[in-house]
C-alpha positions as CSV (number, residue, x, y, z in Angstrom):
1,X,-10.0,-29.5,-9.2
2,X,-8.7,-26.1,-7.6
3,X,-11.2,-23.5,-7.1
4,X,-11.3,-20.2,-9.1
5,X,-11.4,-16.8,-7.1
6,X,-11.3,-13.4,-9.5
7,X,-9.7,-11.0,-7.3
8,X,-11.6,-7.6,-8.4
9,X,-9.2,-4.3,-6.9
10,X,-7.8,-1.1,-8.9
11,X,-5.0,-1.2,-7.5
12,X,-2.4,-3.9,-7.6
13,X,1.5,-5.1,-8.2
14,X,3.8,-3.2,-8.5
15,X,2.1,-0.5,-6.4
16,X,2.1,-1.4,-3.1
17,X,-1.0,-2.6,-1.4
18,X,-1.6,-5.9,0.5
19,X,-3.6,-7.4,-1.5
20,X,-0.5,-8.2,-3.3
21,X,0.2,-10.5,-0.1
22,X,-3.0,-11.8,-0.3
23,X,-3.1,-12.5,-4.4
24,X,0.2,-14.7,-3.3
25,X,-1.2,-16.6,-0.3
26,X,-4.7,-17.4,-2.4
27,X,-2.4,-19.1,-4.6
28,X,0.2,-20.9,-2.2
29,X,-2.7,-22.3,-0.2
30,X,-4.0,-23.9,-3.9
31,X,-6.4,-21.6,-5.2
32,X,-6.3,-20.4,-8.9
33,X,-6.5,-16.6,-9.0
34,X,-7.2,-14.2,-11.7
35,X,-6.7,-10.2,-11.1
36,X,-9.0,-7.5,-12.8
37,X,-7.1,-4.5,-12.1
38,X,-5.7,-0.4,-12.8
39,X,-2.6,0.5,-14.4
40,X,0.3,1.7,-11.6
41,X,0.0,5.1,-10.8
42,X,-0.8,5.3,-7.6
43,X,0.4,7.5,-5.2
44,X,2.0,10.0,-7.4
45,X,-0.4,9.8,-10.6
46,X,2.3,9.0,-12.6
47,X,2.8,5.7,-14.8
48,X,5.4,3.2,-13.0
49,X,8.3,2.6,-15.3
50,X,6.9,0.3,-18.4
51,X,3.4,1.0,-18.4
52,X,1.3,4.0,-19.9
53,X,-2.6,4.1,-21.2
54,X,-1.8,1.6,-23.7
55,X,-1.0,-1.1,-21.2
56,X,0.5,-3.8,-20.8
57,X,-2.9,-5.4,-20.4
58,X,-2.0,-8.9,-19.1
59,X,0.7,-10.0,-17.3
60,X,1.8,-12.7,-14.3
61,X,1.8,-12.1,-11.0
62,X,3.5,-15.4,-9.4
63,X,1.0,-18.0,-10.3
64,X,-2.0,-15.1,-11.0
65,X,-2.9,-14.0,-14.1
66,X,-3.2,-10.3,-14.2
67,X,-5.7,-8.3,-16.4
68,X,-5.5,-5.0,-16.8
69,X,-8.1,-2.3,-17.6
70,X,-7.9,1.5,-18.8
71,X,-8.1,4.5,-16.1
72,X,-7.3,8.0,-16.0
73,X,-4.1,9.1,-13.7
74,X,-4.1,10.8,-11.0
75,X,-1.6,13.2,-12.4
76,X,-0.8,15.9,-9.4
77,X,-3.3,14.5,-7.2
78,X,-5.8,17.5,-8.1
79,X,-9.5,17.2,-6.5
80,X,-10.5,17.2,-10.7
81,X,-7.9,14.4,-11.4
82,X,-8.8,12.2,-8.5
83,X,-12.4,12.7,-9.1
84,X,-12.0,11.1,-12.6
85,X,-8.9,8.5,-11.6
86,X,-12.5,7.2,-9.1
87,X,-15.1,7.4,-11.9
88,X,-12.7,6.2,-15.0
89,X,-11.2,2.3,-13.9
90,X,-15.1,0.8,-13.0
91,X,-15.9,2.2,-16.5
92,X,-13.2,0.8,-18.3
93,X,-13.0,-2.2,-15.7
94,X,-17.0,-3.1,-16.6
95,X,-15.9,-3.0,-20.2
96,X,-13.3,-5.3,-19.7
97,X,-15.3,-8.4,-18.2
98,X,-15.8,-10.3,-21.5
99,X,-11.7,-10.8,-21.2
100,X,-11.5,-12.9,-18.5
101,X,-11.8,-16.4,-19.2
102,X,-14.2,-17.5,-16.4
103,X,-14.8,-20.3,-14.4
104,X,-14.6,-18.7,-11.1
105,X,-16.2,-20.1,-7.9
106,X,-16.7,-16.7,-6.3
107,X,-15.4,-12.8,-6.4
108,X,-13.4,-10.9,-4.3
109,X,-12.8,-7.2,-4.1
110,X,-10.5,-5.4,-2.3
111,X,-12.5,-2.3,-2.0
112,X,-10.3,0.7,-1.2
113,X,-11.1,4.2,-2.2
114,X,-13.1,4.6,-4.4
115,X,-16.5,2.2,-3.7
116,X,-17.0,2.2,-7.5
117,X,-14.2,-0.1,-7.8
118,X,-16.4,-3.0,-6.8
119,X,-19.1,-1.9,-9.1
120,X,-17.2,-4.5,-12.3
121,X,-17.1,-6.8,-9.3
122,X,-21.0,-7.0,-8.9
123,X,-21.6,-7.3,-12.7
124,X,-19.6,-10.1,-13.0
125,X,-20.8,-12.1,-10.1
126,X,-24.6,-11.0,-11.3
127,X,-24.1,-12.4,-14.8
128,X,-22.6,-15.3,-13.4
129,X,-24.4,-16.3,-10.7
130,X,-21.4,-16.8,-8.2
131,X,-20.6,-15.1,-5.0
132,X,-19.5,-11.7,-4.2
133,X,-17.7,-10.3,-1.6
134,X,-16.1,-7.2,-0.9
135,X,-14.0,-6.2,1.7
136,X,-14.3,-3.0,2.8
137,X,-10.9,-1.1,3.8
138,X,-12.2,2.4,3.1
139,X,-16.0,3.3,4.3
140,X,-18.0,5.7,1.8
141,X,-19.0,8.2,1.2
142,X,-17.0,9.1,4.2
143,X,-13.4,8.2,3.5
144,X,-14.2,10.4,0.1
145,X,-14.9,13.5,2.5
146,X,-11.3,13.1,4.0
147,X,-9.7,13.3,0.8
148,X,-11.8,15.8,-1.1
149,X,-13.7,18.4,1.0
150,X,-17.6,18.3,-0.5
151,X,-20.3,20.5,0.6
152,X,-22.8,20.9,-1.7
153,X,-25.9,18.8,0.1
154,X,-26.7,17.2,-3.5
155,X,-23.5,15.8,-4.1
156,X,-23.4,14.4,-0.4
157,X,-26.8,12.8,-1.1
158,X,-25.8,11.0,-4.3
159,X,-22.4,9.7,-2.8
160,X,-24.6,8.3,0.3
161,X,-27.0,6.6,-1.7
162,X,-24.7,5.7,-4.5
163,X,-22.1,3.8,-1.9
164,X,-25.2,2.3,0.3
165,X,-26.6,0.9,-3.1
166,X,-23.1,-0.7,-3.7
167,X,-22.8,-2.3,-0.6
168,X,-26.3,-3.4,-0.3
169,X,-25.1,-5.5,-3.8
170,X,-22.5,-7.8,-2.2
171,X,-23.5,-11.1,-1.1
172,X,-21.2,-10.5,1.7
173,X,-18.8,-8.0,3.5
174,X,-15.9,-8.2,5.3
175,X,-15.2,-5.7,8.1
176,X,-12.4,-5.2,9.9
177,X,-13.6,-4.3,13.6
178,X,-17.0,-4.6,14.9
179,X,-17.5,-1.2,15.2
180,X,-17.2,-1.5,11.5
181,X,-19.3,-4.7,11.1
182,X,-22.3,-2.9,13.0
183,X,-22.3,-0.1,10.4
184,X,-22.3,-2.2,7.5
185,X,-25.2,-4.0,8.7
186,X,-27.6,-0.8,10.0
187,X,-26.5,0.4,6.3
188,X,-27.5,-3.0,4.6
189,X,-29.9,-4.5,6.1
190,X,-27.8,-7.7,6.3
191,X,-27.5,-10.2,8.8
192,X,-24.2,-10.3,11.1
193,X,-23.2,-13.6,9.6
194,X,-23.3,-11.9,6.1
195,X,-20.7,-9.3,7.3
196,X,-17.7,-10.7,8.7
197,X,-15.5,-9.5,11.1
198,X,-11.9,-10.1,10.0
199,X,-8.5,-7.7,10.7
200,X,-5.8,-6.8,8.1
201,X,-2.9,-9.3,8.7
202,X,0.5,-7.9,7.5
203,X,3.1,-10.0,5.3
204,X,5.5,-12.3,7.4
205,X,8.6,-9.9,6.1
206,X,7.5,-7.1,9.0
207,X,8.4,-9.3,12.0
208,X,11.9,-9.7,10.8
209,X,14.1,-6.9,11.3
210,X,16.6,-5.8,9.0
211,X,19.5,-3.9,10.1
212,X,21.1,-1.4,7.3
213,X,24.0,0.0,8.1
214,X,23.7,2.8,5.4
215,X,20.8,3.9,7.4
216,X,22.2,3.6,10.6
217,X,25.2,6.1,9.6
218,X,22.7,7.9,8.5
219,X,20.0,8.7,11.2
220,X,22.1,6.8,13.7
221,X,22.6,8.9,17.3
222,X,19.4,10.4,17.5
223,X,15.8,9.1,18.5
224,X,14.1,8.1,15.4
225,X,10.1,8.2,15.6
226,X,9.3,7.1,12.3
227,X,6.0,7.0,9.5
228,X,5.6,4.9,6.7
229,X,2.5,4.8,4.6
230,X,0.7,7.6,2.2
231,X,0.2,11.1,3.2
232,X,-3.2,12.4,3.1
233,X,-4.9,14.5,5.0
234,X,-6.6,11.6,6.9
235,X,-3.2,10.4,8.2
236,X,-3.5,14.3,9.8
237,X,-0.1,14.3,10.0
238,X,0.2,18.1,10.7
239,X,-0.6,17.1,14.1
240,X,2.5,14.5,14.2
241,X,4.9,17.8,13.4
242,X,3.3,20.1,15.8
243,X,3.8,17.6,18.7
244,X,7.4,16.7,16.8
245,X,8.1,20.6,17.7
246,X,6.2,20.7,21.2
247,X,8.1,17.5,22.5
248,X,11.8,18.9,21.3
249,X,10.7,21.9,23.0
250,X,10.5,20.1,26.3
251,X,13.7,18.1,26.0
252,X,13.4,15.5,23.3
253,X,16.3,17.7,22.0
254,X,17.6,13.9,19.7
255,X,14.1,13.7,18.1
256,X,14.2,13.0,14.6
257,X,10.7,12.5,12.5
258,X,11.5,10.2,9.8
259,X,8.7,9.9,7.1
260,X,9.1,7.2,4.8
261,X,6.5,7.6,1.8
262,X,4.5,10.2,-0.6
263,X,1.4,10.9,-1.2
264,X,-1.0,14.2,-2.2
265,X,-0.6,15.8,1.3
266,X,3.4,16.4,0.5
267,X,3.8,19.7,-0.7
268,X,1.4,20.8,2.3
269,X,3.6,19.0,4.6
270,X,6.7,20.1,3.3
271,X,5.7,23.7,3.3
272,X,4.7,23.6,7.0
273,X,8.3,21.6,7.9
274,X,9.4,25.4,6.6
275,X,7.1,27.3,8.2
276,X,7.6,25.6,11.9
277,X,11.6,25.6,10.8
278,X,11.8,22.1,11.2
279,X,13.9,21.3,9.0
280,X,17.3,19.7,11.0
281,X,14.6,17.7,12.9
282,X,12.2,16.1,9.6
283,X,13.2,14.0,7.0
284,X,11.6,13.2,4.1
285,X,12.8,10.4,2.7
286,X,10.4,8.9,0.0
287,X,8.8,5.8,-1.1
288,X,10.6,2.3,-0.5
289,X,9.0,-1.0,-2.0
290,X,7.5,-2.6,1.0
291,X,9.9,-5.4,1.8
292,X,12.7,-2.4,2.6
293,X,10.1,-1.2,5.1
294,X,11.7,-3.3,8.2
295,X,14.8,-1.8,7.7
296,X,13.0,1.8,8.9
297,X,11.0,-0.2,11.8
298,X,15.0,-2.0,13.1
299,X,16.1,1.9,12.8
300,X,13.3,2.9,14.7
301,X,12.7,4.2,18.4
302,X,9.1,4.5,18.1
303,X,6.6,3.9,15.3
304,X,3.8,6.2,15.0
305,X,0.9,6.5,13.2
306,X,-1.8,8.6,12.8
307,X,-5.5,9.5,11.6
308,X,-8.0,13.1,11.7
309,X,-10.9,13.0,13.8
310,X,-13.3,11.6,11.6
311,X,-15.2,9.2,13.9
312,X,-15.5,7.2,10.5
313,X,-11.7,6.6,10.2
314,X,-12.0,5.1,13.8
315,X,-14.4,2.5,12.9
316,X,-11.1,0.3,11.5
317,X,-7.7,-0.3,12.8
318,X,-5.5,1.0,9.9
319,X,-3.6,-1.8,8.2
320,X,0.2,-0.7,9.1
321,X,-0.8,-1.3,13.1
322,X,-0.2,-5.2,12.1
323,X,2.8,-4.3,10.4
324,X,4.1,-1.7,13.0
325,X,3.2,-4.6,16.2
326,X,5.4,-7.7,13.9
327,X,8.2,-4.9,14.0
328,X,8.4,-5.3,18.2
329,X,9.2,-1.6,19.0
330,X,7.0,0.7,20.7
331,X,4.1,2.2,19.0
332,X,2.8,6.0,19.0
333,X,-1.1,5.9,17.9
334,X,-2.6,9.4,17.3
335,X,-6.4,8.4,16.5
336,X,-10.1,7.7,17.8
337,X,-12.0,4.4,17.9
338,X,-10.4,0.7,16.9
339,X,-6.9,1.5,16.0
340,X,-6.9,3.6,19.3
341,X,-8.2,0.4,21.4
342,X,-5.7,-1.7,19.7
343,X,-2.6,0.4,20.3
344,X,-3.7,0.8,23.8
345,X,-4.7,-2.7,24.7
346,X,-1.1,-3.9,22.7
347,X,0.9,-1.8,25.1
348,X,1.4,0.7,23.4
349,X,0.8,4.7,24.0
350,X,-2.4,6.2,22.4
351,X,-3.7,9.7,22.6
352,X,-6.7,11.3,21.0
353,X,-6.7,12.2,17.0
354,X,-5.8,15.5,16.3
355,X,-4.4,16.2,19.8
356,X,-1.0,17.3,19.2
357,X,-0.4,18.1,22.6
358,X,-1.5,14.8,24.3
359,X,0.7,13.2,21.6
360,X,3.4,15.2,22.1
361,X,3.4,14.4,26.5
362,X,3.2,10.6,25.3
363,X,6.6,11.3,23.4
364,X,8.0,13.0,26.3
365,X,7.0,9.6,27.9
366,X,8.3,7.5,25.4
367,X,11.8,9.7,25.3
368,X,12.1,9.7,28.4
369,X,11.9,6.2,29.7
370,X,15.2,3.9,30.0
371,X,16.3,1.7,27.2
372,X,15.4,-1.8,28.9
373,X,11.3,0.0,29.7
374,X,11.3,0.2,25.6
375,X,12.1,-2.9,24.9
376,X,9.1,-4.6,27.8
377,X,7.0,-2.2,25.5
378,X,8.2,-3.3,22.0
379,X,7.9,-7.1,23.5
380,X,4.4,-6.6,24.8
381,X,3.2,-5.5,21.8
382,X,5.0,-8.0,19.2
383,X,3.3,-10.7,21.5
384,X,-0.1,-8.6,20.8
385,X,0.9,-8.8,16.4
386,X,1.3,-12.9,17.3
387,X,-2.2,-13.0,18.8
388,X,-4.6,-11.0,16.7
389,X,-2.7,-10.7,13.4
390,X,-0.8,-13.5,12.2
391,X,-0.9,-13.7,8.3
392,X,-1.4,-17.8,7.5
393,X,-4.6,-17.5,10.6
394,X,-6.4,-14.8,8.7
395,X,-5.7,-16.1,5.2
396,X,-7.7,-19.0,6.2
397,X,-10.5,-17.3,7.2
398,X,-10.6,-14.9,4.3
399,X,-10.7,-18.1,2.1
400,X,-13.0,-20.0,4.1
401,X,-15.2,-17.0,3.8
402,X,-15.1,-15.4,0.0
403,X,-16.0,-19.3,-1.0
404,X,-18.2,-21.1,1.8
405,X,-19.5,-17.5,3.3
406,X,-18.4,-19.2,6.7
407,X,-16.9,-17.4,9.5
């Protein structure tokens, strides 16, 4: 008889996040998966065509069966409307259990921002005696401090104690660096082979180019450095458009930013695109379902990604490094810590967060160098993606994991 994993994650199909990926290899490799989850409204806060607070509250995801529970949107991304968007889904989420129909042999949750969302996770697998395990993508309390700025000592106190109670819940944790891995377990108290150390693989679809000639006509001729992902302000990408301007200034005269996405950090960004006059040189160009992402990376000079200086954020190695190696062209890293390391040991050119001048001489670099030195690099570092992240690899040891609790 297949086993039975409930997959425990606010966010889910059609919003784009890869535990979509994963839902879809859980089930391809034999499992039987069910999906607590939000309703789609993520980035923007706004309802995705055909849903609204009254549902649809189940649905199919490929072979998953998909549950969904109440939440508050994030309507303009305000500090108030995020606030609630975190504190609404566990609510409705925990008052939700009774609809599943059981017979699980462990729980998963993909625990992105915020923590609470694994709280429904650990009620479940309390009640029913099974195994929990939570995978932590975003560390509290201090991922919250990136998005919203709190001061006030109190608050600070209660988020601390609030997200180390959570985590001290799970029967197990998956880290994705061991940087990471050592946190969780001077937070815990738990043992090393209660916190595994596992990377974010990307979907197959990355590593296969896709050449669009609309694109092409369209940002052809010039040197493309190009983002794709969410704009926050831990992304810092401020510092990405001031070493844009600094590097154009000393003779990358073709550079092009291209940011494919959204997120709460747009207006800000689009104001200072104004304010440096950067406008013939920065192009917004919106949200694209994931699959359409490798026909940015085939257009694409450079890749680059980005993070502030949090010395949290550099305890992981941001999940669009896989997905910017499979693509096989060079990549810009602008961040501390793991993700740093990994860019670096890859091939490719890193340079500390928030220094928009070091990132700006490594584009200089990068411009300057001849066609065939891009390509070594792009190799080099697709043969980096085929070591540490292959998809089917890491699947196996997620599985082998959640349900044995064997690394």
């Amino acid at each position: 008889m297949a086993k039975r994993i409930l997959v425990v994650t606010q966010h889910f199909w059609p919003e784009n996040f890869r535990i979509n990926d994963m839902v879809q290899g859980f089930t391809q490799d034999g499992y039987e998966v069910d999906v607590l989850c939000g309703l789609p409204n993520y980035p923007k806060g706004e309802w995705f065509d055909g849903y609204s607070q009254n549902g649809p509250w189940e649905e199919t995801y490929g072979k998953a069966q998909i549950f969904r529970a109440k939440e508050l949107p994030r309507k303009g991304n305000t500090s108030l409307n995020i606030f609630l968007n975190y504190v609404s889904w566990p609510l409705y989420a925990a008052g939700a259990l009774d609809r599943l129909p059981g017979g699980y042999d462990a729980v998963f949750c993909f625990n992105t921002s915020p923590v609470l969302m694994c709280w429904p996770a650990i009620l479940y697998a309390r009640k029913h005696h099974i195994p929990f395990t939570n995978y932590v993508l975003d560390l509290w309390p201090e991922n919250l401090y990136s998005v919203l700025p709190i001061r006030n000592k109190l608050l600070r106190g209660i988020a601390q104690g609030v997200s180390d109670w959570l985590y001290k819940k799970a029967d197990r944790l998956i880290a994705m660096s061991q940087p990471l891995q050592r946190r969780l377990c001077a937070r815990t108290g738990k043992s090393a082979d209660k916190v595994a150390v596992i990377p974010q693989y990307c979907e197959d679809f990355y590593a296969v180019p896709v050449e669009d000639a609309a694109l092409r006509e369209r940002f052809g001729g010039r040197f493309n450095l190009v983002f794709t992902g969410t704009f926050t302000p831990a992304q810092s990408l401020p510092t990405v458009l001031q070493a844009v301007q600094t590097a154009r200034s000393g003779g990358a005269d073709r550079l092009h930013l291209l940011l494919v996405g959204d997120g709460m950090s747009r207006d800000e960004l689009e104001t200072l695109v104004d304010e440096l006059s950067m406008r013939d040189c920065v192009t917004f160009y919106g949200s694209v379902p994931a699959t359409d992402i490798p026909k940015f990376t085939a257009l694409a000079d450079a890749l680059i990604v980005s993070l502030s200086d949090s010395p949290d954020l550099g305890l992981t190695v941001p999940g669009k490094v896989a997905s910017y190696m499979a693509a096989g062209k060079p990549v810009l890293a602008s961040m501390d810590g793991a993700g740093h390391e990994a860019v670096a040991a890859a091939g490719g050119l890193a340079s500390p967060a928030c220094d928009a001048a070091a990132l700006a001489d490594n584009l200089l670099h990068l411009y300057k160098m001849e066609d065939a030195q891009r390509a070594a690099m792009g190799s080099s570092i697709k043969e980096y993606y085929q070591q540490h992240y292959r998809r089917a690899e890491i699947l196996r040891q997620l599985e082998r994991f959640i349900l044995d609790g064997k690394q």
